[in-house]
C-alpha atoms as one frame of an Amber mdcrd trajectory, in Angstrom:
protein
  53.097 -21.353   8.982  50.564 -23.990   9.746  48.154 -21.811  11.806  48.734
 -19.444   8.862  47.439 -21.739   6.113  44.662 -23.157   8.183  43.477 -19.572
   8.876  43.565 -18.789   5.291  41.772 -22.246   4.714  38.941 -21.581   7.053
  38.224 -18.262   5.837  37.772 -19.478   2.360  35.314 -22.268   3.483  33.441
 -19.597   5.118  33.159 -17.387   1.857  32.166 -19.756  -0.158  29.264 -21.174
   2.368  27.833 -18.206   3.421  28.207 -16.742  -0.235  26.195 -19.861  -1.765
  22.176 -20.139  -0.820  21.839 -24.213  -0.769  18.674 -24.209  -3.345  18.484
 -21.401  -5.769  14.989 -21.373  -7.585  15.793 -21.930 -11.522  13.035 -22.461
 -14.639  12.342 -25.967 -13.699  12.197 -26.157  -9.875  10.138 -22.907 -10.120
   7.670 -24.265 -12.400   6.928 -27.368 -10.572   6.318 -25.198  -7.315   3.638
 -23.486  -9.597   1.947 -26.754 -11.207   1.952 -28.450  -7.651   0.056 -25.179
  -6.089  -2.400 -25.221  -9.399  -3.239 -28.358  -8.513  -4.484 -27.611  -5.360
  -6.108 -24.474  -6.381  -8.293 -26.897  -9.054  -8.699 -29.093  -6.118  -9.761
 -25.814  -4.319 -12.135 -24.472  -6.709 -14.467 -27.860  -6.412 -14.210 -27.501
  -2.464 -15.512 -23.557  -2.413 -17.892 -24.849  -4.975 -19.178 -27.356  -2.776
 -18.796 -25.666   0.620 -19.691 -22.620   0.049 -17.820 -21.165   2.246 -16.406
 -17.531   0.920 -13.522 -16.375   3.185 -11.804 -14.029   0.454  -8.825 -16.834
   0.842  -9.451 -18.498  -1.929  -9.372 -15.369  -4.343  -6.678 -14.075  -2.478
  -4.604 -17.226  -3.662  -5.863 -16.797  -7.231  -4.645 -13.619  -6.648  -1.412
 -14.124  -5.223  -0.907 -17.371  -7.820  -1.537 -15.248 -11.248   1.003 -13.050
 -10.132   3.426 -16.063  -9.929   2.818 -17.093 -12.948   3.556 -13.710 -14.431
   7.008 -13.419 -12.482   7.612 -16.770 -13.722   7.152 -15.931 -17.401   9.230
 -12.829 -16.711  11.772 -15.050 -15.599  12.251 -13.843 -12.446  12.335 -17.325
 -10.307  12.648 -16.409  -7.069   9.585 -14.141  -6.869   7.447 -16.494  -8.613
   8.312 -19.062  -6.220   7.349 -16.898  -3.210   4.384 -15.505  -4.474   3.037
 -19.381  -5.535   4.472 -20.582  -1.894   2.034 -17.763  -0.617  -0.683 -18.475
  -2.625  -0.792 -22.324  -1.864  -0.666 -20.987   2.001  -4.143 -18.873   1.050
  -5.290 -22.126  -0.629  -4.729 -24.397   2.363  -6.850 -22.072   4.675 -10.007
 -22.155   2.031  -9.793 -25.721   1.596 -10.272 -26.518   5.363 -12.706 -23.601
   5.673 -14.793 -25.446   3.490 -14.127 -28.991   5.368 -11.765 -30.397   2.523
  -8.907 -32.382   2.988  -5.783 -31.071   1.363  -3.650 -33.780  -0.959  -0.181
 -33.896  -0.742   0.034 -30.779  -3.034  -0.436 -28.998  -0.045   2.407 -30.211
   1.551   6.015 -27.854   1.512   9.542 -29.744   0.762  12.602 -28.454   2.617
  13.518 -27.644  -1.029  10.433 -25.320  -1.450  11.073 -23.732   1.819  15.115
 -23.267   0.926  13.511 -21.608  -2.608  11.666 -19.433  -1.090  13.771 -17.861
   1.657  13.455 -15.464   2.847  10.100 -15.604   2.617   8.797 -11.619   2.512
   5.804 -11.298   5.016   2.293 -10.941   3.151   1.803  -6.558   4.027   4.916
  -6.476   1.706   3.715  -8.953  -0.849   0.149  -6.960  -0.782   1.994  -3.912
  -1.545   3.304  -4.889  -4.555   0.025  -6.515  -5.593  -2.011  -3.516  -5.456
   1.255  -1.086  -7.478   1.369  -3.223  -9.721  -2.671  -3.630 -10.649  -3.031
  -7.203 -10.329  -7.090  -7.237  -9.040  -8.164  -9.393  -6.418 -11.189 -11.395
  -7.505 -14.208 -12.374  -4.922 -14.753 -16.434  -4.275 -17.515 -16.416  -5.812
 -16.583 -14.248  -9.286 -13.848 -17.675 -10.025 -16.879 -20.269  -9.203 -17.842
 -19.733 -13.014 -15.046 -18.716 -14.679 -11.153 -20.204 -15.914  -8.883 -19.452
 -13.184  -6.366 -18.359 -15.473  -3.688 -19.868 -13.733  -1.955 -22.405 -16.280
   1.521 -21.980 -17.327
């Protein structure tokens, strides 16, 4: 009887842990992922500015992060999240291209990382960029312009 009841115990626990993700991205942990990779992305835009340095990363993570923001408003959390995770990861390689010391912004909590996993590799992410139309604008095209990035 005991063996019994423990069995049926420990195959409950496992349900419910494997059936429960420990962070699930919601409206407000999502939006702060965005905000904290628009900050660096302003931060960003002053470094390619300065630099000069056009690697294509830096409109890639426009790219990537206008996307986000569009998920986000669509309320569809979990893509926004990976799609700003992805763009602050773009971000991060044009600031040091152009010899500029990422803030903390740039940094990635356990929580963002739990948010945004699995984490779909950036072919896939590409893919859906190009069906559905979002244009990828040059480095230099966003040196004059509003990012268009605010939420």
């Amino acid at each position: 009887m005991k063996k019994q009841l423990s069995l049926i115990v420990f195959v409950l626990l496992t349900f419910i842990l494997q059936s429960q993700s420990p962070v699930q991205p919601d409206p407000t942990k999502t939006k702060y992922l965005i905000l904290k990779t628009n900050r660096l992305l302003g931060m960003n835009h002053m470094a390619v500015k300065n630099g000069k340095t056009y690697t294509g990363d830096f409109g890639k993570a426009i790219q990537y992060e206008r996307y986000a923001k569009q998920l986000y408003l669509a309320k569809e959390y979990k893509k926004a999240a990976q799609f700003s995770y992805r763009s602050r990861e773009f971000s991060i390689a044009s600031l040091v291209a152009n010899k500029a010391k990422p803030t903390s912004d740039a940094t990635f909590t356990t929580e963002e990382k739990m948010m945004v996993s699995p984490l779909p590799e950036v072919t896939v992410m590409d893919k859906e960029l190009l069906e559905k139309n979002i244009p990828l604008p040059t480095d230099q095209d966003l040196l004059a312009g509003n990012l268009d990035i605010t939420i």
